[in-house]
N, C-alpha and C positions, 0 to 999 in steps of 0.2 A: 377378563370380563369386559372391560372397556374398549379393547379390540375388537370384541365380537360385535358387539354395541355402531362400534366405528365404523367397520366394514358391513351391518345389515343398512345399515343408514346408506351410506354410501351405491349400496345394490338399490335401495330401493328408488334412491332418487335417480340414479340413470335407469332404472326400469318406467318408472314415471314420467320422464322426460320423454323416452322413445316410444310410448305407448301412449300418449296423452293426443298428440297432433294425430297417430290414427284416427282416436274418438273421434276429434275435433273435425275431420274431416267425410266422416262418418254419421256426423250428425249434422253438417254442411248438405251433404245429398240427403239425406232423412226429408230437410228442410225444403228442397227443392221439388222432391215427388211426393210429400204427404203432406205440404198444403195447398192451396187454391192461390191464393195470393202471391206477390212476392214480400209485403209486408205482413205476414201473418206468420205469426211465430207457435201456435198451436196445433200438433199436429192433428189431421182428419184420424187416423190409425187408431193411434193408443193414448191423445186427449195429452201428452205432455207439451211442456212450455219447453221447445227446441233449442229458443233463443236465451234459454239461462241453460239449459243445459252447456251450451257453447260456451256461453262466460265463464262457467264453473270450471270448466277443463282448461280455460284458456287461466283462470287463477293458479292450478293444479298445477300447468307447468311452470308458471314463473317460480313458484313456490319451489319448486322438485330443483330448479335452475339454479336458484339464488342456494338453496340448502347446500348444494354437489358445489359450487364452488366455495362458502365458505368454510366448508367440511375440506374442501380441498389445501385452500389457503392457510387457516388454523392446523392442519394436519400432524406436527409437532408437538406445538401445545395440549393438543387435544389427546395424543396418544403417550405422550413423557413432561408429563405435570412433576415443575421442580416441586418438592415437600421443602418447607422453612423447617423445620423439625430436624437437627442436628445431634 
């Protein structure tokens, strides 16, 4: 169980990683033909706030970043926990 645990975590945070900067980039041009301004962060379209959607994704990947490497580093620990229990 803990395995399985290990390796959905680990898929998910390099799925996250590599899909997060598309958004991010994606909502870069969002920003550029669906508002009027260059400081206006609402879009004309569909009325959302472009410029938190960017922050959000731009937390997503740090998050996804820092998770994959400490998952990576503990990878040991995490998967052959000594038992005191003799």
């Amino acid at each position: 169980m803990r395995k399985t645990v290990y390796f959905l975590l680990i898929a998910i945070s390099i799925l996250g990683t590599l899909v997060t900067p598309y958004g991010i980039v994606n909502t870069m041009v969002s920003l550029k033909y669906e508002t009027e301004n260059i400081n206006d962060c609402v879009s004309n379209v569909n009325g959302i706030n472009l410029c938190d959607t960017i922050r959000n994704l731009k937390i997503i990947f740090v998050f996804c970043l820092v998770l994959l490497v400490f998952l990576i580093y503990f990878r040991k620990k995490i998967l052959n926990p000594k038992s005191n229990a003799e």
